[in-house]
C-alpha positions in Angstrom: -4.4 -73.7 -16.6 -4.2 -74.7 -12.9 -2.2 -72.2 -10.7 -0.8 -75.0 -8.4 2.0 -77.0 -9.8 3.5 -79.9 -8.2 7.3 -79.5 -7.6 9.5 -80.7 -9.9 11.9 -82.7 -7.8 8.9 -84.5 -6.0 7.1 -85.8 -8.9 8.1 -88.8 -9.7 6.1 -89.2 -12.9 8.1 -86.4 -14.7 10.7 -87.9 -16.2 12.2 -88.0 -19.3 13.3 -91.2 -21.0 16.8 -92.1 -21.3 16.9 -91.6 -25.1 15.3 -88.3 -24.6 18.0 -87.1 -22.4 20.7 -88.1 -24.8 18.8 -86.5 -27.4 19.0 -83.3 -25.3 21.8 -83.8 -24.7 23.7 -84.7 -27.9 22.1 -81.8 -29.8 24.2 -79.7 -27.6 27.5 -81.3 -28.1 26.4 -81.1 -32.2 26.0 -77.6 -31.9 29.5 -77.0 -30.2 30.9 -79.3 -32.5 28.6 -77.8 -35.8 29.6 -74.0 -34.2 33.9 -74.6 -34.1 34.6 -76.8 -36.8 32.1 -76.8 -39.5 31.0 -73.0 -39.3 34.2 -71.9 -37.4 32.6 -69.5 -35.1 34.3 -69.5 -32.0 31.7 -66.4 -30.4 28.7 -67.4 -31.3 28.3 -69.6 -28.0 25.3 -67.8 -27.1 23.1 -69.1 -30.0 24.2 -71.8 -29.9 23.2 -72.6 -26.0 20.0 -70.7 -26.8 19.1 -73.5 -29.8 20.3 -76.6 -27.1 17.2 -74.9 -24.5 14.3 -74.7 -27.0 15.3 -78.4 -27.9 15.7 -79.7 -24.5 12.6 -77.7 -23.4 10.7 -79.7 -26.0 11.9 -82.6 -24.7 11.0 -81.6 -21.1 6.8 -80.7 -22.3 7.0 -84.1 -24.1 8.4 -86.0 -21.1 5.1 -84.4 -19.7 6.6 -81.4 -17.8 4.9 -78.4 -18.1 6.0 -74.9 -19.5 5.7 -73.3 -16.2 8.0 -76.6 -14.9 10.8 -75.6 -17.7 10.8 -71.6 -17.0 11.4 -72.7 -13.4 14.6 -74.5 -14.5 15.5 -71.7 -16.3 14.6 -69.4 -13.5 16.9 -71.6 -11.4 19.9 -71.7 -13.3 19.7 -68.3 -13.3 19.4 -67.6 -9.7 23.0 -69.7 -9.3 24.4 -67.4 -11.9 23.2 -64.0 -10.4 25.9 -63.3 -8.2 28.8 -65.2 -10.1 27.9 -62.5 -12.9 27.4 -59.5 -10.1 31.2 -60.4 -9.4 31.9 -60.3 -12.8 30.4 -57.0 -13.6 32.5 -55.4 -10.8 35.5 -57.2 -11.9 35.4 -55.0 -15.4 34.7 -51.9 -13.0 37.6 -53.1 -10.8 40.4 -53.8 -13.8 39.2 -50.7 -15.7 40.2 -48.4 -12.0 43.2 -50.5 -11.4 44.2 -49.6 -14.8 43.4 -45.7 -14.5 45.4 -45.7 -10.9 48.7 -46.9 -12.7 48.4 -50.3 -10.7 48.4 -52.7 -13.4 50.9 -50.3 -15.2 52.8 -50.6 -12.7 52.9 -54.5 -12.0 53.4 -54.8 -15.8 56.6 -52.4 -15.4 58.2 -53.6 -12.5 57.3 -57.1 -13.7 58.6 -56.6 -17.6 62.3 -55.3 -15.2 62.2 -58.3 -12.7 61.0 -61.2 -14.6 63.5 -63.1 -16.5 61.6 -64.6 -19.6 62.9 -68.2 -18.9 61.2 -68.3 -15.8 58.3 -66.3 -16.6 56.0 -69.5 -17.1 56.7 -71.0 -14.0 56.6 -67.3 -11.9 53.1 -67.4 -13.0 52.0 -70.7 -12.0 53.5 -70.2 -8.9 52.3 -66.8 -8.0 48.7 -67.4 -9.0 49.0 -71.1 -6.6 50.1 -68.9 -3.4 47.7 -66.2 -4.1 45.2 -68.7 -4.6 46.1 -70.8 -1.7 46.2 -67.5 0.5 42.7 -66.2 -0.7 40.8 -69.1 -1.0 39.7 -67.6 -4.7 40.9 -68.4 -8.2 38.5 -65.7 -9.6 40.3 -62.8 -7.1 43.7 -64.1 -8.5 42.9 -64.1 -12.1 41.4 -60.1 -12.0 44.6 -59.3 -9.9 47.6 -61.0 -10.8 46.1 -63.0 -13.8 45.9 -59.6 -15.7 49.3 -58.4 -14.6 50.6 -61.7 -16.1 48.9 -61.0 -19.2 50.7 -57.6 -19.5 54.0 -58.5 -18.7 53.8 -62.1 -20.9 52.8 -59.7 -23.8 56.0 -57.4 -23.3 58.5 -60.4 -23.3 56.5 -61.9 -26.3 54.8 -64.7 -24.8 51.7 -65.9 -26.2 48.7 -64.8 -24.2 47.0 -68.4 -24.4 50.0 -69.8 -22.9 50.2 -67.1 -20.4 46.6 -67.7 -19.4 46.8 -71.5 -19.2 49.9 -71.1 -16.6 47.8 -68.5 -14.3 44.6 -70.9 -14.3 46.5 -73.4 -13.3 48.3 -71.7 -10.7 45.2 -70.3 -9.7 42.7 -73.2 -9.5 45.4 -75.5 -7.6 45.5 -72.9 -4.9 41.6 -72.8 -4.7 41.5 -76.5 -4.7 43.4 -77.1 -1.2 42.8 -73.8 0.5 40.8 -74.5 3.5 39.0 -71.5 2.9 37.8 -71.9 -0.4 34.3 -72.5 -0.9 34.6 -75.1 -3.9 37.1 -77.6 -1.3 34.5 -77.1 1.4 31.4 -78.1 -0.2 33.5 -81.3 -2.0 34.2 -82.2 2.1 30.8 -81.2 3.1 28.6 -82.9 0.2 31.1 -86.5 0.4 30.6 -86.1 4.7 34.6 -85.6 4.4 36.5 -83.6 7.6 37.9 -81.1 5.7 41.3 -81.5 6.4 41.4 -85.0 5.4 39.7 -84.0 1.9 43.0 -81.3 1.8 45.1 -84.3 2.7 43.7 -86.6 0.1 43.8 -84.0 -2.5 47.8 -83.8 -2.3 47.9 -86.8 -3.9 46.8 -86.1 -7.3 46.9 -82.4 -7.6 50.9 -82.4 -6.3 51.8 -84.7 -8.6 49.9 -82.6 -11.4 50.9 -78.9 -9.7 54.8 -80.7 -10.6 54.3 -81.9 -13.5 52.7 -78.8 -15.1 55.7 -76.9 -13.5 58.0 -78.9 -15.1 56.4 -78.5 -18.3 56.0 -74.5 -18.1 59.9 -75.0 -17.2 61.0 -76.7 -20.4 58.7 -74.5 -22.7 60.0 -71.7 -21.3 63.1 -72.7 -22.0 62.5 -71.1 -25.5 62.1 -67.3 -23.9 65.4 -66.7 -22.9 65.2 -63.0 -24.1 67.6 -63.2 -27.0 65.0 -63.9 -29.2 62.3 -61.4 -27.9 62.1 -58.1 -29.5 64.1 -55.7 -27.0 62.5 -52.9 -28.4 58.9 -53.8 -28.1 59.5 -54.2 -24.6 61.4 -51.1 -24.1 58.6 -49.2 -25.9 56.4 -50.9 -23.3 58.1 -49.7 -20.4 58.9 -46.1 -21.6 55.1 -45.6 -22.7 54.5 -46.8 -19.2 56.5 -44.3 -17.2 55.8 -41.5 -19.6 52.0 -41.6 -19.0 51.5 -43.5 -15.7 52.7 -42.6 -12.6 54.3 -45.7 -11.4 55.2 -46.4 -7.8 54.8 -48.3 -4.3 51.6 -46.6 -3.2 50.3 -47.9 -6.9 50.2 -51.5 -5.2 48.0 -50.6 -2.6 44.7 -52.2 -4.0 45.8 -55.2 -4.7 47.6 -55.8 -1.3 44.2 -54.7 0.2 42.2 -56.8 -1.5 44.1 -59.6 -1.1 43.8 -59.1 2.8 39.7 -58.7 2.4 39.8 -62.1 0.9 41.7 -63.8 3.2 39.6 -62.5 6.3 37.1 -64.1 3.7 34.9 -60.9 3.1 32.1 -61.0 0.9 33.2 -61.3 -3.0 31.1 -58.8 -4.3 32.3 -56.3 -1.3 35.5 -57.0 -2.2 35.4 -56.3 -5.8 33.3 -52.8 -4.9 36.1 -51.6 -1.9 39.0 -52.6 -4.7 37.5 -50.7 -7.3 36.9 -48.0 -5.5 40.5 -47.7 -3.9 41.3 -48.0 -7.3 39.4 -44.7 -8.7 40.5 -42.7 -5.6 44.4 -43.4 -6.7 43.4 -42.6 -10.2 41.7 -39.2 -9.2 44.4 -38.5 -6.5 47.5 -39.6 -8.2 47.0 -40.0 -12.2 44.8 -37.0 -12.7 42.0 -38.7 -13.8 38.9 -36.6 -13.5 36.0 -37.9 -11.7 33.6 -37.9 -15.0 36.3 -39.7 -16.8 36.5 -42.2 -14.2 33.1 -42.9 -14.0 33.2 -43.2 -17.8 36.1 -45.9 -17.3 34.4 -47.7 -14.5 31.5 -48.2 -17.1 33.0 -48.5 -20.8 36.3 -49.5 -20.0 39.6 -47.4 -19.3 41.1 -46.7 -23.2 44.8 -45.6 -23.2 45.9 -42.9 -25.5 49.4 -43.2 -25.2 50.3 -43.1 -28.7 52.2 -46.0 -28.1 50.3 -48.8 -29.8 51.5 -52.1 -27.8 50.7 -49.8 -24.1 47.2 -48.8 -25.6 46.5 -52.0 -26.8 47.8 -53.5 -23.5 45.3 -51.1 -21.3 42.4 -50.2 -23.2 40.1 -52.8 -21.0 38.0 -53.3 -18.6 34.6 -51.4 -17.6 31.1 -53.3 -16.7 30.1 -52.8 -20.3 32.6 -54.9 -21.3 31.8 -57.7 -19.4 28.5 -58.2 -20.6 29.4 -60.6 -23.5 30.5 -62.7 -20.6 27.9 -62.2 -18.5 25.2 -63.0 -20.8 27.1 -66.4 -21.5 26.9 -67.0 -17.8 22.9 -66.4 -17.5 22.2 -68.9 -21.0 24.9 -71.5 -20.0 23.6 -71.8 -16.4 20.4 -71.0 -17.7 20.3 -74.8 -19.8 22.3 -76.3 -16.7 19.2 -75.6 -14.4 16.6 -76.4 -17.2 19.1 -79.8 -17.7 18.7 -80.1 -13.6 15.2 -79.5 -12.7 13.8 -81.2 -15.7 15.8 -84.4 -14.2 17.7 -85.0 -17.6 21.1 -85.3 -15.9 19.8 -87.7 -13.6 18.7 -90.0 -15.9 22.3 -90.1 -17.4 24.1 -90.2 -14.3 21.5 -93.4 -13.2 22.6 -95.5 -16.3 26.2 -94.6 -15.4 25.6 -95.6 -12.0 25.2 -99.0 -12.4 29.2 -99.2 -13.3 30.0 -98.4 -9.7 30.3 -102.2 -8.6 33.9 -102.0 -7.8 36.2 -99.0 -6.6 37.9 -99.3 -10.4 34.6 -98.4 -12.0 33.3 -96.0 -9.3 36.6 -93.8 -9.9 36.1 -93.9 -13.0 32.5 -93.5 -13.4 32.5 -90.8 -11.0 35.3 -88.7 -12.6 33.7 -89.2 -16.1 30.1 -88.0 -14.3 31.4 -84.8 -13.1 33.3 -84.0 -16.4 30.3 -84.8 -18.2 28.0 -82.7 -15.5 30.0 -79.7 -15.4 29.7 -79.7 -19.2 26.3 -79.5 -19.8 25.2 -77.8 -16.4 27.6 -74.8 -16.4 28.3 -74.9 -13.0 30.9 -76.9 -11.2 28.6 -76.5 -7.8 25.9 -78.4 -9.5 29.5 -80.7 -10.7 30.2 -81.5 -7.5 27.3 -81.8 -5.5 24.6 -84.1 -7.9 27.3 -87.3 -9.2 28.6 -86.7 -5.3 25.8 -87.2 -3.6 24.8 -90.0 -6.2 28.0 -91.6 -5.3 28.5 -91.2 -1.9 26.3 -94.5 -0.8 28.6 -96.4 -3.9 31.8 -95.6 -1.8 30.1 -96.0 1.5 29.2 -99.8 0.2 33.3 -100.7 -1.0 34.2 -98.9 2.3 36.3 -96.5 0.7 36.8 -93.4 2.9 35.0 -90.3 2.5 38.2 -88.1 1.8 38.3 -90.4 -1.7 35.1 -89.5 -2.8 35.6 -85.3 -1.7 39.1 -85.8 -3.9 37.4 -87.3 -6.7 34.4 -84.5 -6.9 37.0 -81.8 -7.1 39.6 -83.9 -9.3 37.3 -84.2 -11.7 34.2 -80.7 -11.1 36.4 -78.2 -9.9 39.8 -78.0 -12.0 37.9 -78.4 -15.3 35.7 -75.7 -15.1 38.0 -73.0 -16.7 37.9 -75.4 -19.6 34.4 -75.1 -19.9 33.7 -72.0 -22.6 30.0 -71.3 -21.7 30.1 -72.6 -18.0 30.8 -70.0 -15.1 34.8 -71.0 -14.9 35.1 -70.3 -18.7 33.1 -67.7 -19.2 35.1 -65.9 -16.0 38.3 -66.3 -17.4 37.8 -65.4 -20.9 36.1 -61.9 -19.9 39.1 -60.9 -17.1 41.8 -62.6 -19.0 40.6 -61.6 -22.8 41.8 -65.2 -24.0 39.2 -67.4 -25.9 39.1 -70.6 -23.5 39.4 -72.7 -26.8 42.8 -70.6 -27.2 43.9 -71.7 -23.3 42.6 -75.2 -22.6 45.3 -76.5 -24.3 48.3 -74.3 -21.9 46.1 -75.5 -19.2 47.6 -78.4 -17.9 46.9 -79.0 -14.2 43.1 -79.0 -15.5 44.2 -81.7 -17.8 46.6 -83.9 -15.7 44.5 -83.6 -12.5 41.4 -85.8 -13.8 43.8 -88.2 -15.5 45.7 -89.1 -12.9 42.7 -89.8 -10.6 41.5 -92.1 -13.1 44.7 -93.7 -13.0 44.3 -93.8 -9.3 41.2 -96.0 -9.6 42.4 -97.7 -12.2 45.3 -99.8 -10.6 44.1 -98.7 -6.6 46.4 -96.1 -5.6 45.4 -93.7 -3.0 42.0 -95.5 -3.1 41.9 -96.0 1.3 39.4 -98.2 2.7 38.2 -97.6 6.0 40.6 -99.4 8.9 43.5 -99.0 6.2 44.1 -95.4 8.0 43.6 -94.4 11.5 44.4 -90.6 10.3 40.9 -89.6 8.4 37.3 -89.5 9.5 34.9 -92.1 8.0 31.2 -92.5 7.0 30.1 -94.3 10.3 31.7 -90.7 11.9 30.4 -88.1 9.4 31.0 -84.8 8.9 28.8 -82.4 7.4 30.0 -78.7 9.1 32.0 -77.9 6.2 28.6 -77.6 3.7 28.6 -74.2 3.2 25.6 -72.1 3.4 26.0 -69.3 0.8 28.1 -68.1 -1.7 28.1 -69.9 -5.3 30.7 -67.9 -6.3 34.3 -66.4 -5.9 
């Protein structure tokens, strides 16, 4: 075999056909659909993703790719997933110490007190969108107040899927116009958007969806008005709380610190470590957690032997151990998405799908159905946002339609659904911090479910769709701007 291969991406004559990409690309939606409904497995992801490579991989040598060509896209997809799943590993060390230093008893306690049920819905949504919005991070809110939510919706009776689906909502609206996310600044950066008009544009669609799926969590909570809850399932909460945790102010201090860290926009992973580890000295210092026990925590997962079964079941989580269901998700998922990317099989799709894009109704359109369909089969909502956005950006530079349009449209339609995503990075996040099967959630998730509709609405009867000299407000693609392409991080 020769030991110089041409790369993959310059080689024009690697290609596979059309029908071979939908080939690839409907044996993966068969063995989703084959996995849920016909063999009802809902955990069995893995094998499932692993069967949807060695297909596609065929595909890829019979397109005339070579094996060492498809273990580079493999390769790839796993480089993008390295640190996302680093993060993730600390975020099980992180929620198991935050557990052992009383401060996710302690939010669930004060919270189960504070929190009237009727309102619990709509608290959460809330919360998660100003943490968010603060931090720049859905993933940080999730393993901080996204747990806590968990806790306390499980004392007042509240269904953890609907719980979950409020908190990701919350949480990815906040992400999605916080100027210091990294998701909203590549959109601005990789559609030559000023950032600012990208946040601007945004407003339009994922207000009216942030108020609608307020008002919804408002009239379903309606139905937790504490009269039906069990009173003593949440006074058995809070008294095998204070009778094994020490609960308190000084209990919060992790949280507070690490939400600081990510608004000064420290390095993720640092984060995660300095959080966990304020967490462990509280435990050692204030709970009387040994050191050996904590360091058993940090790796297995904290288990609470309260005797009280709701508490025990409530805390007995965490640990990088038991993360590595989701982490292994995260390396095959993204591990197909870069085979799927390198081996130019999305590109073929999104080509045929291109030649929709004649007017601003079918460019809308197309290009929100590109990214949901991208981020679906990639993994990634990166590689969601940045392939059908650079493929599109010379479609809405043609119908003059401002930058800020096309930024809006890569995260209406890349960013939001990625929780909904099982086996892409979104999914696979929130199901391991939030232990809630995203098939369980999606449907409570409704900001990720208004937001793409309404921007196809949008391009359906041009609303919000600006042209360039319709607003002297906004930058445009004769005055680009690129500064907001971020350099590093992939992940939260």
């Amino acid at each position: 075999m020769s030991t110089t291969t041409s790369t993959i991406t310059n080689d024009e004559n690697k290609r596979p056909s059309f029908w071979g990409a939908i080939i690839g690309i409907g044996f993966l939606c068969f063995m989703m659909f084959a996995q849920i409904f016909l063999l009802g497995e809902d955990w069995v992801t893995h094998i499932s993703l692993i069967f949807a490579i060695v297909v596609c991989a065929i595909i890829a040598l019979y397109s005339g790719f070579s094996w060492q060509d498809v273990q580079k896209g493999i390769l790839y997809g796993c480089e993008i997933a390295m640190l996302p799943m680093l993060i993730l590993m600390m975020v099980g060390v992180l929620v198991a110490s935050w557990i052992a230093s009383g401060t996710i008893p302690s939010l669930i306690y004060y919270g189960l007190q504070l929190i009237n049920p009727s309102y619990f819905l709509v608290t959460a949504v809330i919360v998660c969108a100003v943490a968010s919005l603060v931090t720049g991070s859905s993933w940080t809110t999730a393993a901080t107040f996204g747990v806590a939510f968990i806790g306390i919706g499980s004392g007042l009776d509240i269904s953890p899927a609907m719980t979950a689906g409020a908190v990701i909502s919350g949480a990815i609206f906040g992400d999605k116009i916080s100027p210091v996310s990294d998701s909203t600044n590549l959109a601005a950066g990789v559609a030559e958007a000023n950032l600012f008009d990208h946040i601007r544009s945004m407003f339009y669609t994922t207000g009216p969806a942030l108020i609608i799926t307020i008002i919804l969590f408002f009239f379903i909570g309606m139905q937790f008005d504490g009269e039906g809850a069990d009173i003593s399932r949440t006074a058995e909460l809070l008294s095998g709380i204070s009778d094994n945790f020490s609960v308190g102010l000084l209990a919060f201090l992790p949280p507070l610190v690490v939400v600081v860290l990510a608004y000064r926009r420290i390095n993720a992973l640092a984060v995660m470590v300095i959080g966990s580890l304020l967490g462990a000295g509280l435990a050692v210092a204030t709970q009387g957690v040994g050191l050996g026990s904590m360091m058993n925590y940090m790796n297995y997962g904290y288990v609470s032997e309260t005797g009280v079964e709701a508490v025990d079941s409530l805390l007995s989580r965490g640990g990088l151990q038991g993360m590595m269901w989701t982490i292994s998700l995260g390396f095959i998922g993204l591990s197909l998405g870069g085979l799927l990317e390198k081996t130019r099989m999305l590109e073929v799709l999104l080509e045929k799908m291109g030649k929709l894009v004649s007017n601003s109704r079918g460019l809308i359109v197309t290009h929100v159905f590109s990214s949901l369909a991208t981020n679906l089969f990639s993994a990634s909502q990166y590689i969601a946002i940045i392939i059908p956005g650079r493929m599109f950006v010379p479609a809405y530079r043609k119908l003059n339609i401002l930058p800020s349009v096309c930024s809006r449209t890569c995260e209406d339609s890349a960013t939001v659904t990625s929780p909904l995503v099982p086996w892409g990075l979104g999914g696979a996040y929130y199901m391991g911090v939030l232990d809630v099967s995203a098939w369980d959630y999606m449907g409570w998730t409704f900001l990720a479910i208004i937001t793409p509709v309404i921007a196809i609405v949008y391009g359906l009867f041009n609303i919000c769709i600006w042209r360039e000299g319709e607003r002297n407000d906004v930058n445009t693609y004769n005055q680009p701007n690129t500064e907001n392409l971020p350099q590093a991080e992939l992940a939260k």
